[in-house]
C-alpha angles and dihedrals in degrees: 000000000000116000143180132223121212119184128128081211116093099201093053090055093047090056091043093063092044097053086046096047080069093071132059138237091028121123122184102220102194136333136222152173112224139037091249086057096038093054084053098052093050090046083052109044095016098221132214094216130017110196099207135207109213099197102071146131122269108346104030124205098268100057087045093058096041083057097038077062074073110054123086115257098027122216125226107250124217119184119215106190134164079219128075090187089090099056087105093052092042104060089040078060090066093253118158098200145026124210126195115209141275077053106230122218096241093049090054094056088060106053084039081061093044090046092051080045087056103036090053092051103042092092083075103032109112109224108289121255117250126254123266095239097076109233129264097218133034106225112226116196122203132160081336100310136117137224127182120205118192107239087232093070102056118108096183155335126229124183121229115178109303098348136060121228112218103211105196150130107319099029139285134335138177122211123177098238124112117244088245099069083038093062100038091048095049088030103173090011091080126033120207110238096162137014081244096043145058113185124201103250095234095051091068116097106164150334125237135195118230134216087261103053094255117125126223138195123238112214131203099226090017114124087203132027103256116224125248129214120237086242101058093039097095099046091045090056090050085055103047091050089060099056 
């Protein structure tokens, strides 16, 4: 089993290798201390169990694990937390255990079975659902590398066979999401103009009628005007004329 270990304390990380050094067939296959490092190092070794800190700069545990829900093949997630308040969170973040520190050996043995559980039967396992709590940042994957984009700064997102380009502040991404679990999970941050857009609702600044009859969307940050579909015209006015 390779795991990872995510924690911004030394010393828990220190604890962590000795209590797994008990038990064979275990390799830790890389350490951080933070959830931006710790999404690398999964993309990298592509780890069977990631034992996460909840409590770290930048990216915390839990929006590292909503977004390692994501990654193929998933990990199992464990959280190990000097607070027992995230529990809730934790397990809406697809998490199939929930450690208190300091870890206990016991404990530990535990979540090490439920991981092998989950793990043997992952070949079957549909995608997890996302949390409830909609995510900070969007995860772009690309040659191995991440890149994470804050959700504030998309503009828009526009689907192109099986990925979606996020189109936003410092340039364009693809990340490999639909635009349905997109739109449910930011539900009211992003309007469907399109079956192939989603548009940030402050972007829009007007819509505008064509010679042809067609309707398009002004952004604010857009270079061209985007198209919208009959379908989606009424709810978008109503929409402008709330801004």
């Amino acid at each position: 089993m390779k795991v990872v270990i995510a924690d911004d304390e030394p010393l828990a990380r220190e604890r962590l290798r000795a209590l797994l050094a008990e038990h064979a067939g275990v390799e830790i296959v890389a350490e951080a201390d933070n959830g931006l490092s710790a999404l690398q190092a999964c993309a990298e070794f592509r780890p069977d169990l990631v034992l996460l800190d909840i409590a770290m700069p930048g990216v915390d545990g839990l929006e590292a694990a909503r977004h390692l829900t994501a990654f193929d093949p998933r990990p199992a997630v464990v959280f190990c937390t000097a607070y027992d308040e995230h529990a809730l969170s934790a397990f809406d973040a697809a998490a199939i255990d929930y450690l208190m520190k300091p870890v206990r050996a016991e404990r530990l043995s535990i979540a090490l079975e439920r991981a092998r559980t989950f793990i043997a039967g992952r070949e079957t396992q549909g995608p997890a659902l996302p949390g409830r709590t909609p995510r900070s940042h969007l995860c772009a994957r690309m040659r191995g590398s991440l890149r994470l984009i804050p959700v504030e700064d998309v503009h828009y997102l526009q689907a192109e066979e099986k990925y979606v380009v996020v189109h936003h502040a410092r340039g364009e991404d693809l990340i490999e999401e639909s635009l349905r679990s997109l739109e449910d999970e930011f539900n009211g941050r992003f309007v469907r103009i399109h079956r192939n857009c989603l548009v940030a609702r402050h972007e829009i600044t007007e819509l505008k009628r064509i010679g042809d009859g067609r309707v398009q969307a002004v952004l604010r940050h857009g270079k061209e005007p985007l198209e919208v579909s009959r379908r989606c015209v009424a709810g978008l006015r109503d929409t402008v004329k709330n801004l």
